[in-house]
C-alpha positions as CSV (number, residue, x, y, z in Angstrom):
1,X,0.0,0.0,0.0
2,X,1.1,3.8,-0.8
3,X,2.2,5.9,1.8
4,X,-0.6,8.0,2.5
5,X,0.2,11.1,0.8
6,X,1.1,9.3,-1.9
7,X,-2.0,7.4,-2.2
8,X,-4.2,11.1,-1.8
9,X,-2.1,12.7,-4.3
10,X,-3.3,9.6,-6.7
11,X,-6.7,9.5,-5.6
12,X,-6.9,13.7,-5.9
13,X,-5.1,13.6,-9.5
14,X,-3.6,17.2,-8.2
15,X,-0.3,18.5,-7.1
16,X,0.5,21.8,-5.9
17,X,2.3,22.9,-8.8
18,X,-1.3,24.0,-10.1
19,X,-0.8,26.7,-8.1
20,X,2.4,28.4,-10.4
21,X,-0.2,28.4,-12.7
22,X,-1.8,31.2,-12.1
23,X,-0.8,34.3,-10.5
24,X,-2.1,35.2,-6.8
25,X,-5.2,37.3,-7.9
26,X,-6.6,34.5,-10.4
27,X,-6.1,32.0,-7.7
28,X,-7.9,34.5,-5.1
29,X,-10.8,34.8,-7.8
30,X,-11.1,31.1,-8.5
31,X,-11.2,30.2,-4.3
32,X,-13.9,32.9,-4.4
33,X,-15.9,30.9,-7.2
34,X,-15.0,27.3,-5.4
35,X,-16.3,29.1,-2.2
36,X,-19.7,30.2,-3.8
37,X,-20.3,26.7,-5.7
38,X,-19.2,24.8,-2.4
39,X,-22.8,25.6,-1.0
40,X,-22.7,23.2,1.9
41,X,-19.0,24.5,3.0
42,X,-17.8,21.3,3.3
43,X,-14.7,22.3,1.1
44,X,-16.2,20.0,-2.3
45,X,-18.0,20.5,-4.7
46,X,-20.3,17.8,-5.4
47,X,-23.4,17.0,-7.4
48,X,-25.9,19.1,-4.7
49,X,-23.8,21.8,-4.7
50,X,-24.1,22.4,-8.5
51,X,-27.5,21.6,-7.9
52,X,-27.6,24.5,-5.5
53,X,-25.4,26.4,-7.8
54,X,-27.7,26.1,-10.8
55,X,-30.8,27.2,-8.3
56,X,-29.2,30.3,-7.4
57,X,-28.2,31.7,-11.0
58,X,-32.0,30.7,-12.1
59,X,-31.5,27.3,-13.5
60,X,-33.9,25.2,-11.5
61,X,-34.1,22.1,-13.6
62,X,-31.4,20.4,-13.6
63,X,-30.8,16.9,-14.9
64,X,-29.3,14.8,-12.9
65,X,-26.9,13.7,-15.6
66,X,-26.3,16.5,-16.8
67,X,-24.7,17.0,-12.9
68,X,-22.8,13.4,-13.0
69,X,-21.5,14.3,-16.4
70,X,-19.8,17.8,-14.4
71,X,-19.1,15.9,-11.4
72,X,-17.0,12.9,-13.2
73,X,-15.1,15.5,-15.3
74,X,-12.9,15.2,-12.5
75,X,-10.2,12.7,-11.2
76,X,-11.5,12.4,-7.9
77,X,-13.1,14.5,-4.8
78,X,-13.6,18.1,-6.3
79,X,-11.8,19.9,-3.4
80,X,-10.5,23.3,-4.0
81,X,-6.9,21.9,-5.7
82,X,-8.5,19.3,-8.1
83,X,-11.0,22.4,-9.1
84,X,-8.1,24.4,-9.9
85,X,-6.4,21.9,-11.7
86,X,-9.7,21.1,-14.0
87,X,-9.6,24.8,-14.9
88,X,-5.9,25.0,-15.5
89,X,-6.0,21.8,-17.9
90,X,-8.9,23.5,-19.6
91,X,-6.7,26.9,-20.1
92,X,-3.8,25.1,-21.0
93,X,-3.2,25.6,-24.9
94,X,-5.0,28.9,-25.0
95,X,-3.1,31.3,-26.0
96,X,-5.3,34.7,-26.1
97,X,-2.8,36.6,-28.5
98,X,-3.2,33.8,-30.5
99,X,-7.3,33.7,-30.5
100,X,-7.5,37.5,-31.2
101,X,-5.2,37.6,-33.9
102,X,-7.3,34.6,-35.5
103,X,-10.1,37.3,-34.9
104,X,-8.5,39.9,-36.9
105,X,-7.3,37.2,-39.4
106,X,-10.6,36.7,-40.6
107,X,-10.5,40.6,-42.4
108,X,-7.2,40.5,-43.4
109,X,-7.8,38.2,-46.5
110,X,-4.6,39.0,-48.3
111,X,-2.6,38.4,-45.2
112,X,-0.4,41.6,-44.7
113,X,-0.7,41.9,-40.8
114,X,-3.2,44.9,-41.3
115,X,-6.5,46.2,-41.7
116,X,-8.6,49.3,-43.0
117,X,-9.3,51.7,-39.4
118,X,-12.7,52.2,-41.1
119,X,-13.4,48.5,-41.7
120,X,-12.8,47.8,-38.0
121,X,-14.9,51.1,-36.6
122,X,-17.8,50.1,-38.6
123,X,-17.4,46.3,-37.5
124,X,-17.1,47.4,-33.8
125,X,-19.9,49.6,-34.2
126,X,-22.4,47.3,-36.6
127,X,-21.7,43.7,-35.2
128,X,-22.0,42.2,-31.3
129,X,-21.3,44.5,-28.4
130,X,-21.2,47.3,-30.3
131,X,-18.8,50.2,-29.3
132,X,-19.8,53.6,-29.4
133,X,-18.3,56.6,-31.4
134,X,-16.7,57.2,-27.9
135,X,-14.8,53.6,-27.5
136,X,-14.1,53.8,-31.0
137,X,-12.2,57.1,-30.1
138,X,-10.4,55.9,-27.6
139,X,-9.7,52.4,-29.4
140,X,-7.8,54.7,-32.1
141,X,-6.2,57.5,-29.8
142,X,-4.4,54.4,-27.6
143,X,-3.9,52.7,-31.1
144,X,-3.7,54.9,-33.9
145,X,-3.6,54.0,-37.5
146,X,-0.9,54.8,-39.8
147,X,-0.9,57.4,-42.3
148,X,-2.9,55.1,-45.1
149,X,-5.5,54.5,-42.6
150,X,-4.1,51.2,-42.2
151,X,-4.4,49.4,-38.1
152,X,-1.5,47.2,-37.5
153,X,-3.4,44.3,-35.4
154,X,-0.3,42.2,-34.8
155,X,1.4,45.0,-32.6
156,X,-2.9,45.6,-31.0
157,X,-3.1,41.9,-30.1
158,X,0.6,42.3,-28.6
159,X,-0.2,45.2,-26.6
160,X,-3.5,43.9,-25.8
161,X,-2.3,40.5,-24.3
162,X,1.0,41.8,-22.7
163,X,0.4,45.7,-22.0
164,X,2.9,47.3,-24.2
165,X,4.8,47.5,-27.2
166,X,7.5,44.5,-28.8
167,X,10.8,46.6,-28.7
């Protein structure tokens, strides 16, 4: 038989290391969502507690497999380490740069890194959550376009993802 630490670090599926992860405020914010799902405060989340969870954002009918499926997504116990680790495992491979330059890739059909300034403002202002002439404006005085109109959305994703400018 497994020493016992061994044998709980098995049966969790979790080591600390989930926790260099994430950086001390995303780990605050996801033991404030583990807090509100654990309803009973037992410290897991288990099939009542989504239950509970689903009751309380509206969602009264819940099947219960719908719960089980949840529930077995995870190795083990959902404590507040294994819940982490489910969340990390689904972030890993994400790479936001990446997905918001796929966004921006979809106007640039010719692939030159760039797109028309008026193409995006009427896009941000036509389509989804639409901007106003005010977001626009700031949009394009943090970001301006070049002299041909032109916004460079490599170098917007960049400084979107990571705060500033590539040297």
């Amino acid at each position: 038989m497994a020493p016992r630490r061994a044998r709980k670090r098995a049966e969790g599926g979790a080591s600390s290391n989930v926790f260099s992860m994430f950086d001390q405020s995303q780990i605050q914010e996801f033991k404030e969502a583990f807090t509100i799902m654990d309803q009973n405060r037992d410290g897991f989340i288990d099939k009542e507690d989504l239950r509970d969870t689903f009751a309380a954002l509206g969602r009264i009918n819940v099947k219960n497999e719908e719960l089980e499926a949840m529930v077995k997504e995870a190795p083990g116990p959902i404590n507040f380490t294994v819940f982490l680790t489910m969340f990390g495992e689904k972030l890993k491979g994400t790479d936001p740069e990446e997905t918001i330059l796929h966004a921006f890739k979809v106007f640039d059909t010719e692939g030159k890194g760039f797109v028309k300034a008026d193409f995006i403002k009427e896009k941000l202002m036509t389509q989804a959550d639409r901007f106003s002439e005010e977001e626009v404006k700031q949009m394009f005085a943090a970001f301006p376009p070049d002299v041909c109109g032109n916004l460079d959305y490599r170098s917007l994703c960049y400084i979107i993802t990571h705060g500033e400018e590539k040297d």
